[in-house]
N, C-alpha and C positions, 0 to 999 in steps of 0.2 A: 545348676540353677540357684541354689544359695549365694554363689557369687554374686549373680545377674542381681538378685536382692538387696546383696549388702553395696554392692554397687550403687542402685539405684536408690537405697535410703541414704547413702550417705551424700548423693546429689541431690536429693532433697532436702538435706539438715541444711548444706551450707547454700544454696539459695532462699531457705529461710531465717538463714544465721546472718545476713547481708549486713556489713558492717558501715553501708555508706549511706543508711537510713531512709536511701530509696525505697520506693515501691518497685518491685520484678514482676510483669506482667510475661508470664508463661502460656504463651499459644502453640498448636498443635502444630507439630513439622513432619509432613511428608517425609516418608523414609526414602530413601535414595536407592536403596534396591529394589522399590517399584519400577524404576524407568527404565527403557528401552536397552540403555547401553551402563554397563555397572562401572562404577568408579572405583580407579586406583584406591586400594588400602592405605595408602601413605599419602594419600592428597587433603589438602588443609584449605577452608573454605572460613571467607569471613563474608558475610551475608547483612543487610543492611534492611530492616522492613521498614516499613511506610510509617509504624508507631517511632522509629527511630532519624526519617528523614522528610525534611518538609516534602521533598520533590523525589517523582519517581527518577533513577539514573537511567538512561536511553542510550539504545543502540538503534542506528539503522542501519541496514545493511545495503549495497546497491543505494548509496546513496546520492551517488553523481547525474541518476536517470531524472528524469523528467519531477519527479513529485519528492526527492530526496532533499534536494537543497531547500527550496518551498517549505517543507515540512521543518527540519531543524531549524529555519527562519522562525516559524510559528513557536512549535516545543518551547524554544530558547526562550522567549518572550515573556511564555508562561512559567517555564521551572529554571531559569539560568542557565546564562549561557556555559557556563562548565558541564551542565547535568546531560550533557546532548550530545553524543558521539557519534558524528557522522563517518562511513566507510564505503572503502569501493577499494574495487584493484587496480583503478586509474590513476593518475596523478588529477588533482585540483588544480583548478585555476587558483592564481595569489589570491584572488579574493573572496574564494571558499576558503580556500587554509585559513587564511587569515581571522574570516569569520568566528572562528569557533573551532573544539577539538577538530582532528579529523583523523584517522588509522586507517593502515591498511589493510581487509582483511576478505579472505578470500573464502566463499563460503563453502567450498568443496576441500576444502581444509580441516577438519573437526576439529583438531586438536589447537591449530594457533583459532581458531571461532571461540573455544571453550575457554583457552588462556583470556583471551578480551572479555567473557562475559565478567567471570572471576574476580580477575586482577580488576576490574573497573566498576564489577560492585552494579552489574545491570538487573534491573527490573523491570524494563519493558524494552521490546525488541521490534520494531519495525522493521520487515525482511522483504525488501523490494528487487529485491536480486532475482531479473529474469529476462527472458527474451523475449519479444513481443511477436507476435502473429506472423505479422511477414515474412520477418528476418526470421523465423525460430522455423517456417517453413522452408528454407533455404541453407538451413542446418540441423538436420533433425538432432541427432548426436550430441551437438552440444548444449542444444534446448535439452535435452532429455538430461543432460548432466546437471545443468545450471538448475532448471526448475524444478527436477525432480529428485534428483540428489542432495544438490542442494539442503532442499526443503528437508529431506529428513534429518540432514544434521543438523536446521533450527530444532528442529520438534522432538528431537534427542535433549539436546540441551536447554530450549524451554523447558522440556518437563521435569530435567536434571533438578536445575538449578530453581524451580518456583517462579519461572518470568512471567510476567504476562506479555503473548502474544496475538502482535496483529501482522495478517498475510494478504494483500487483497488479492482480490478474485477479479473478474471483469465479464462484460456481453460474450467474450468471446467461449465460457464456459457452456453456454448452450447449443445447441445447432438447429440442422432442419426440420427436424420432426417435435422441436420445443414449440410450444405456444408463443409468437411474436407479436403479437396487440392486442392485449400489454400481456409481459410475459411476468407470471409470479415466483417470488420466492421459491416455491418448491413446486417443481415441474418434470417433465422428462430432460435428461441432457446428455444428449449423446454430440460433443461436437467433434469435427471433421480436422482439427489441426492440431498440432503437439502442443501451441502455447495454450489452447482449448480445454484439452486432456489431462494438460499436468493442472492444470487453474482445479478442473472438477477433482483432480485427486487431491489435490492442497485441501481443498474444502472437506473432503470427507475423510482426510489424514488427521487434519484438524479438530475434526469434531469426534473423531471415534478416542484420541487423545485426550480430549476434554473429557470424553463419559468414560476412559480408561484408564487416565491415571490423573483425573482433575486438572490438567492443564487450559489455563484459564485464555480460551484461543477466544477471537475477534478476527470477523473478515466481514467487508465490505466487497460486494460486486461494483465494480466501477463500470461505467458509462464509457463513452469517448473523452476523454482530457483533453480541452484545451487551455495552452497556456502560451504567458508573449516571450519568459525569458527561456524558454527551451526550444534546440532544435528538432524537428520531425525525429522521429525513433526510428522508425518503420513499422510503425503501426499502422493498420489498415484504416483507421479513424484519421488517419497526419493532416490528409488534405485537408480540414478542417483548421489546422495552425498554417502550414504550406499559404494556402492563398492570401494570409496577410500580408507575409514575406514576401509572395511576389507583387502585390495589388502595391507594397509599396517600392521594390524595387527596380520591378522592371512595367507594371503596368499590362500583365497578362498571364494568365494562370490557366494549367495542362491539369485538369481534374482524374484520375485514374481511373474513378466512380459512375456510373449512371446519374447521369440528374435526377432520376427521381428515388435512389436508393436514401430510405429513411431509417437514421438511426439515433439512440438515444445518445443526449452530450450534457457537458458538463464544464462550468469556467476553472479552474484550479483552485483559487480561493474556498469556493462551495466544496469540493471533493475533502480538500484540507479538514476543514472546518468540520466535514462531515467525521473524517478520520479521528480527529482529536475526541468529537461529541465521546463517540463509540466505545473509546477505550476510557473515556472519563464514568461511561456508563456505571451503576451500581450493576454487579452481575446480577442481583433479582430482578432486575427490568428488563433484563435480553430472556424474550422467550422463545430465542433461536438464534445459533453464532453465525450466521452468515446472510447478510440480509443485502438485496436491491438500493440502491438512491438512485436517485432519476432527479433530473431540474429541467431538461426540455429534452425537444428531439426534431430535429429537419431534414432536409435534403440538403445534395450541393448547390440543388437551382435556389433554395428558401436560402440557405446562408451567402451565395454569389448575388444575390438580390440586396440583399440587406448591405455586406460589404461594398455593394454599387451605388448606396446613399452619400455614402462618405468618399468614394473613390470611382465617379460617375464614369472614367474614360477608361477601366476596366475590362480588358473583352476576359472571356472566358471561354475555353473550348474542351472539350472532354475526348479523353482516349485513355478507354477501358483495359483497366490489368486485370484479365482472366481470371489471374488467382488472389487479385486481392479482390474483385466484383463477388468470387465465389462465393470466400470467407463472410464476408456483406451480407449475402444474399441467404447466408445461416443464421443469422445473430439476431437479437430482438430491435423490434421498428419501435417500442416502447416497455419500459421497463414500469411495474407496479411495485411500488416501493413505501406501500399503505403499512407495512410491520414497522420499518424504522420510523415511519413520522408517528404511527400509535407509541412504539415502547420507547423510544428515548428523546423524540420532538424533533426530527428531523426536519428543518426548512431550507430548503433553496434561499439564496439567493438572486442569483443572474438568469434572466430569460435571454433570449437571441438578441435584442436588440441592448441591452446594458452589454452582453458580453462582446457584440461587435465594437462599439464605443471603447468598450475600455481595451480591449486588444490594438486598438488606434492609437488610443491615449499612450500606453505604453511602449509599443515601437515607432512612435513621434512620424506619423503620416500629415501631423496637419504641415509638416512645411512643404511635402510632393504635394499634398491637395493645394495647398497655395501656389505655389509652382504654376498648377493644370488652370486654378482659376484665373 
């Protein structure tokens, strides 16, 4: 113990002995043997805070999926484009690489995960690495790997290293016996599919991490996503992008859904936007890490109506998928999202008919509509 002492005063004398007339502003550092997974004795860490860098450094992880590229478009814009590290275990198209960093990095990997946070100096971590509903039902295994393994080596090494993290969550965290109009923030949620199950365990991994070793976690329940420059996932929400694609290419759209199955949506922009808000939050204003957004909500006959404004000689025919109508037929018909717009000003944007226009606007239908006229 008189070691530990003379140790610890003599690291005191010489940050008050500071010879370059600076101020040393001394804040309190989590000890590393709180977390989950203990670190090498011999490993060396150069750490970068927010007092030391204009912009936080980013990772996303799973960044090729639908809301990855979108997003580091955004990030970039706001903290430069060096600060933004997009990843996937895909190859890029030229004009991602091109865009901005990009790495590959595999999230069932812990140890090259942990080398990229490190070596690149990340303080916030966007981990969108998962398999959506459909497809994650048609692999349970490796949904079980991707989102659930996954996820614990983000939340190992968020808590390691100090990041702050965001994970989203999505409708399909709830099921049948949830309240569905409007379903709130904190309700029953037993849902019926893996991508469902591992979404409710991220959230409650997440949050027992934040009261367990202060990991400063953030999650958003997402809606249905629609957006122009992505292809369908396999998400039980697609048909929603799906019917652009075809209303402008071929002129007739196979709906999977019931017409009148109601669910809540969302344009990409607004989701983004929402994302950004969230993690820009002061942590005193979130009086809970896992919150609802909502901007609208329809059927496939209300949005096949609307798209039939702009693309009159449209037919539309519906032939129901079992198991994606099931999944549907669990999920909330409208989301209350009254927490986000009180603690951090949550607004929409796009109602159904801004989002059908500009979905047009973007996959360039007015020269088929001229065409038809």
């Amino acid at each position: 113990m008189p070691i530990v002492r003379n140790v610890s005063r003599a690291v005191s004398q010489l940050l008050q002995s500071s010879g370059c007339g600076c101020g040393i502003s001394i804040v309190p550092v989590r000890c590393i043997g709180v977390s989950p997974r203990q670190v090498a004795s011999d490993a060396s860490f150069h750490s970068v805070s927010f007092a030391e860098s204009d912009h936080p450094r980013v990772l996303i992880t799973g960044g090729l999926g639908q809301l990855g590229v979108g997003l580091a478009k955004l990030l970039r814009k706001h903290f430069g484009k060096n600060n933004v590290i997009l990843s996937d275990i895909r190859k890029p198209a030229d004009n991602i690489f091109y865009s901005g960093p990009f790495i590959y990095a595999d999230i069932l990997d812990y140890k090259n995960l942990r080398e990229i946070v490190v070596n690149n100096r990340i303080s916030w971590l966007f981990h969108y690495s998962a398999l959506l509903s459909a497809v994650g039902e048609a692999n349970v295994p490796l949904a079980r790997a991707v989102n659930i393994t996954g996820l614990h080596n983000v939340l190992d090494i968020a808590a390691e290293h100090n990041l702050r993290l965001f994970v989203p969550s999505t409708i399909g965290a709830f099921g049948p016996t949830s309240p569905r109009d409007p379903t709130p923030d904190l309700c029953i949620q037993r849902p019926r599919t893996i991508y469902g199950v591992s979404k409710v365990h991220a959230e409650l991994m997440g949050e027992y991490y934040h009261y367990r070793y202060g990991l400063d976690f953030r999650c958003l329940r997402y809606p249905g996503i629609i957006s122009a420059d992505s292809q369908p996932g396999g998400g039980t929400t697609d048909y929603a992008v799906q019917i652009f694609h075809d209303a402008i290419k071929t002129g007739k759209f196979q709906c999977n859904l019931k017409p009148d199955t109601r669910l809540p949506m969302m344009y990409i922009d607004d989701c983004l936007k929402a994302t950004l808000e969230v993690m820009e939050a002061p942590a005193e204003a979130l009086s809970m890490r896992t919150y609802n957004i909502s901007a609208m909500s329809f059927t496939p006959e209300e949005l096949a109506q609307e798209v039939q404004k702009h693309v009159p000689e449209l037919q539309v025919t519906y032939d129901v998928d079992e198991v994606r109508q099931a999944i549907a037929d669990s999920w909330p018909m409208n989301f209350d999202d009254t927490n986000a717009r009180r603690d951090w000003g949550w607004k929409h944007d796009y109602d159904l008919p801004e989002l059908v226009t500009t979905m047009f606007s973007f996959l360039g239908s007015d020269s088929r509509i001229a065409q038809a006229n």
